[in-house]
Structures are given as structure tokens and as C-alpha cells.
C-alpha positions in Angstrom: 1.0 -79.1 -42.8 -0.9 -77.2 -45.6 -2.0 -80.4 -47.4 -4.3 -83.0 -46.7 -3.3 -85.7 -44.1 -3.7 -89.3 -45.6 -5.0 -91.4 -42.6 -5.7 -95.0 -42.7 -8.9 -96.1 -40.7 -9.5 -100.2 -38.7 -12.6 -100.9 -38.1 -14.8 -103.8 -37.1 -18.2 -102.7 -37.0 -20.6 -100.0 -38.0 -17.7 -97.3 -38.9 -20.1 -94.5 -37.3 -16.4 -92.7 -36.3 -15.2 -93.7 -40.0 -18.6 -91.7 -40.8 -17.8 -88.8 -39.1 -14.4 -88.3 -40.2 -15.9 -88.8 -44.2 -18.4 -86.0 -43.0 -16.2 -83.5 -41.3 -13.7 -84.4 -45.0 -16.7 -83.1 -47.0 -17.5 -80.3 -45.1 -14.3 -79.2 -45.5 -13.6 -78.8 -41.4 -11.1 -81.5 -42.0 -8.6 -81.5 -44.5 -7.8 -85.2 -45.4 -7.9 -88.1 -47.1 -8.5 -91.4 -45.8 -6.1 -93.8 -48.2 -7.7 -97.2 -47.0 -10.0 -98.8 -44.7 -9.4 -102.1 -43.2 -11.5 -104.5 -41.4 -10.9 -107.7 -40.0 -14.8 -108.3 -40.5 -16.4 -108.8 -43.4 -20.1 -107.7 -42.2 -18.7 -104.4 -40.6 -21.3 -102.0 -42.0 -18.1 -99.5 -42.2 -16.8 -101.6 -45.4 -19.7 -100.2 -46.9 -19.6 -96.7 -46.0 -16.3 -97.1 -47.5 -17.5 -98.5 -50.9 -20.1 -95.6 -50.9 -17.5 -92.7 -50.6 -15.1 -94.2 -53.0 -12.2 -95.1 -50.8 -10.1 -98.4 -50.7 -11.2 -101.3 -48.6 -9.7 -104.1 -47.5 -11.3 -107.3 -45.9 -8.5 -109.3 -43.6 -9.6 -112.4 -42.2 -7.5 -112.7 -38.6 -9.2 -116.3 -38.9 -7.2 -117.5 -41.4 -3.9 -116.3 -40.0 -1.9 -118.7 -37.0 -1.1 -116.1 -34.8 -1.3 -112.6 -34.4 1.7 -111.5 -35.2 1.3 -113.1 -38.9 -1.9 -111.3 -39.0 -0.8 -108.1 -37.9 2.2 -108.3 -40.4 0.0 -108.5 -42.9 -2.1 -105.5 -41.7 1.5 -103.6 -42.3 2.0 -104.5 -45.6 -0.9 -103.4 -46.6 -0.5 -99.9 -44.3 2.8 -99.3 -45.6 1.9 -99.4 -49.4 -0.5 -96.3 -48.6 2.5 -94.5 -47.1 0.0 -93.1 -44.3 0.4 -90.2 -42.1 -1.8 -91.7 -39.2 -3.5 -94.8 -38.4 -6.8 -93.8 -36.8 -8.9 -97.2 -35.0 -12.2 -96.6 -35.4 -13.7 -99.7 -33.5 -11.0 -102.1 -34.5 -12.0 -105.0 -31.7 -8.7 -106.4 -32.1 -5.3 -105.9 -29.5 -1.9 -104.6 -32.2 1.2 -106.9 -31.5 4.2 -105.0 -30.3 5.4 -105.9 -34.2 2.5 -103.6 -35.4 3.3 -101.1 -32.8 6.7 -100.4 -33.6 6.0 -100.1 -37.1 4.5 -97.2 -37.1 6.2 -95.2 -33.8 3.6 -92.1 -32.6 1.5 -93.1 -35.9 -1.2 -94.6 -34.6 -4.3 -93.2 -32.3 -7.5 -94.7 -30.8 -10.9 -93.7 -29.4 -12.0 -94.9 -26.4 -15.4 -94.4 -24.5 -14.1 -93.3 -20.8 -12.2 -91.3 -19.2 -8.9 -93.1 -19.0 -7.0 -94.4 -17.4 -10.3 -94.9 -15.6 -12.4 -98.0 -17.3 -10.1 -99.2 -19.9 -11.4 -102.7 -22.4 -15.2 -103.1 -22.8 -18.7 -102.2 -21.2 -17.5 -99.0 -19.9 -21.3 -97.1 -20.5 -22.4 -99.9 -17.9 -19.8 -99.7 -15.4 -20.5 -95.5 -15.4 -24.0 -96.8 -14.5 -23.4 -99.4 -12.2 -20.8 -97.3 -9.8 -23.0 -94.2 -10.0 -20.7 -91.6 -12.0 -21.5 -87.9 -12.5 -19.7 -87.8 -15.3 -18.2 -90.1 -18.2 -16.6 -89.3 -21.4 -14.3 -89.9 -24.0 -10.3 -90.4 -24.5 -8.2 -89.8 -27.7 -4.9 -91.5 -27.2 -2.1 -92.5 -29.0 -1.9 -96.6 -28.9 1.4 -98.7 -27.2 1.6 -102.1 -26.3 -1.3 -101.7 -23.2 -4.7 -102.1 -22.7 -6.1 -98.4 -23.5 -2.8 -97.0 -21.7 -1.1 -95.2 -24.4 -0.2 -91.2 -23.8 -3.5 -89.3 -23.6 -4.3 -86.8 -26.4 -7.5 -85.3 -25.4 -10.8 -85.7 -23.4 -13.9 -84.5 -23.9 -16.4 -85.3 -20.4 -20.6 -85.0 -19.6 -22.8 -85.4 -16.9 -24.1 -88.3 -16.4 -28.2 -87.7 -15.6 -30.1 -89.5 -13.0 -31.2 -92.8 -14.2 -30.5 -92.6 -17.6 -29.9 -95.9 -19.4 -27.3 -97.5 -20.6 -28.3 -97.0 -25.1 -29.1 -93.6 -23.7 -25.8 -92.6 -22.4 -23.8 -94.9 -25.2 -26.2 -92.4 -27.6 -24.5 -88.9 -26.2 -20.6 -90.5 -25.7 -21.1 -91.8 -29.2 -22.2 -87.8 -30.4 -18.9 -86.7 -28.1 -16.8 -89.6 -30.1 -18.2 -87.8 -33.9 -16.8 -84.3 -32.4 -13.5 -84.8 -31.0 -12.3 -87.2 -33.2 -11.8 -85.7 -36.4 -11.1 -82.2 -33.9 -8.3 -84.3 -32.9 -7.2 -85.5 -36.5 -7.3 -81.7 -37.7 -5.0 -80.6 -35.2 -2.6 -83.7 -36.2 -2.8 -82.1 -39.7 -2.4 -78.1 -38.5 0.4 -79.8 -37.0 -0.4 -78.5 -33.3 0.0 -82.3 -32.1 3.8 -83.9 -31.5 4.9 -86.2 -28.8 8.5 -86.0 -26.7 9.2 -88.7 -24.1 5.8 -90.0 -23.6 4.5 -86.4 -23.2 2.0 -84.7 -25.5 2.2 -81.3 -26.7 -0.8 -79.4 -28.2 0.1 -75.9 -29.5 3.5 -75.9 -27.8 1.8 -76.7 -24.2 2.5 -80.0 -22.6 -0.3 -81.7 -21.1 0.2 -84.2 -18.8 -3.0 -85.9 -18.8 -4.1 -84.7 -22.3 -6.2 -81.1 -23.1 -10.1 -81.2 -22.1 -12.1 -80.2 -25.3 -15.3 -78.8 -25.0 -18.3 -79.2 -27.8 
């Protein structure tokens, strides 16, 4: 793919990921153009990092929908008018209905602090801590109808050091996040990513359990 991928980016919070990939976009490392952002929060800081780098924003109240399936329907609509090449969740604290899911088949990719399948949903930085890990990390996979279970892209792993704290070690996974992600999104736009029967294939090698980056 020689020209820009057109992503659309969820979010629900600070958007430091949605940062990251507007950084790597300037710098010219990633060649892309993020169509929309959408946020089922209207105080996530990222709707302002979107207003301040001119790109689309759209505030969707999940509150004011009946189920999640009407919400997420809506979430499509709006998706589909941008005619996307990847959905990228960026902090999106919300579970996508099977509806959403099937919408957009091998289109959609999420970020999550561990090293899956180990730790999937919330507080992983604390259970790393409280089981004594050497080493924690970060997952890039692509999203299905699980908890965090969708085929792994790519990993990215550090030592864990003795006694660090918890903001300390969410500090360093959140610098690993603001490297492999938009790595990840590149390659999606070089083309070097596809998917065939659950299995993921980087530069015509299948990985089982997804290929280890290093930063």
C-alpha cells in the first residue's frame, strides 16, 4: 500500500496512544491519516488532542442508548461513512457487540498492557506486582468477540525491576505502548500484516503467538 492508511481511533480517556500515532503521522515514520476519532466520553482528554490536530471528532453517549447493540450500531454508521482501513482502540473502556465485530472482519486491532493471553481485562500493572513477574509487557491484537483473546499481532516485553511501583512500571509499558503501536499500524500500511484462519502473517512468516518487537 503506497498511500496513506485511513485509520479510525476509540478512545475513552487521555488518547496518549491517539498521541503517539498523531506524532509518528508528523514525523513522517507513519504514513496515515486518522479519518475520525470517537469517544463514548465526553471529558476524554483525547477529544482534545483531536480538536488540536484538526481531525474529526465524534462524542457518542452509550448512556443514552438501551442496549449495546443500538449503541454499537450507531458506532458503525458513523465508521462506515469514513470508509476506514483500520479501526485502532486506543483506551476505548467499552466491550464491541458481535454486531460491531462482524462489521468490520480483520479490521479492527487493540492494545493491551500484558502479555496475553496472560492477564487479560483491567489492573494488569498490579497483578505483575502482586505475583512477582520478571517481566511484563504489551500485546497488539486483532479484536473478536472475547475478552483480550483475539489473534495476537505482536509483543513487545521488559524486566520487571525489584520493587518498583505500580505508576512506575504503568510509566515504561505506557513508553512500550507509544512504540509498537504505530510500528504495528505501519506495517498494516506496508502491507506486511494479513490474517488466514485465525493465524497471523508478518512478512510472509506465520507466527503462532504473534512476532516479539524490540525498541
Amino acid at each position: 500500500m503506497s498511500e496513506n492508511i485511513s485509520l479510525a481511533v476509540l478512545i475513552s480517556g487521555n488518547g496518549s496512544n491517539l498521541q503517539a500515532i498523531i506524532d509518528n503521522i508528523k514525523s513522517k515514520n507513519l504514513k496515515a491519516e486518522i479519518k475520525i476519532v470517537i469517544s463514548n466520553n465526553k471529558d476524554a482528554f483525547g477529544l482534545s488532542r483531536a480538536s488540536a490536530n484538526g481531525i474529526r471528532k465524534v462524542f457518542i453517549d452509550h448512556k443514552d442508548y438501551d442496549d449495546r447493540e443500538t449503541y454499537d450500531a450507531e458506532l458503525i454508521k458513523n465508521i462506515q461513512k469514513e470508509n476506514v482501513d483500520l479501526i485502532i482502540l486506543a483506551g476505548f473502556m467499552r466491550i464491541l457487540s458481535s454486531k460491531f465485530i462482524k462489521a468490520f472482519p480483520n479490521k479492527i486491532i487493540n492494545i493491551h498492557p500484558s502479555l496475553l493471553p496472560k492477564y487479560p481485562g483491567l489492573n494488569t500493572h498490579k497483578k505483575v506486582i502482586e505475583n512477582k513477574d520478571e517481566v511484563h509487557g504489551v500485546t497488539v491484537h486483532f479484536v473478536d468477540e472475547g475478552l483480550d483473546s483475539g489473534s495476537i499481532i505482536g509483543f513487545i516485553k521488559l524486566k520487571v525491576s525489584t520493587n518498583e511501583k505500580e505508576n512506575e512500571l504503568e510509566n515504561r509499558i505506557h513508553k512500550l505502548e507509544h512504540y509498537i503501536y504505530p510500528k504495528i499500524i505501519s506495517e498494516f500500511q506496508e502491507d506486511k500484516i494479513m490474517i488466514e484462519d485465525n493465524k497471523v502473517m508478518i512478512d510472509k512468516v506465520f507466527y503462532e503467538n504473534g512476532k516479539e518487537y524490540f525498541n
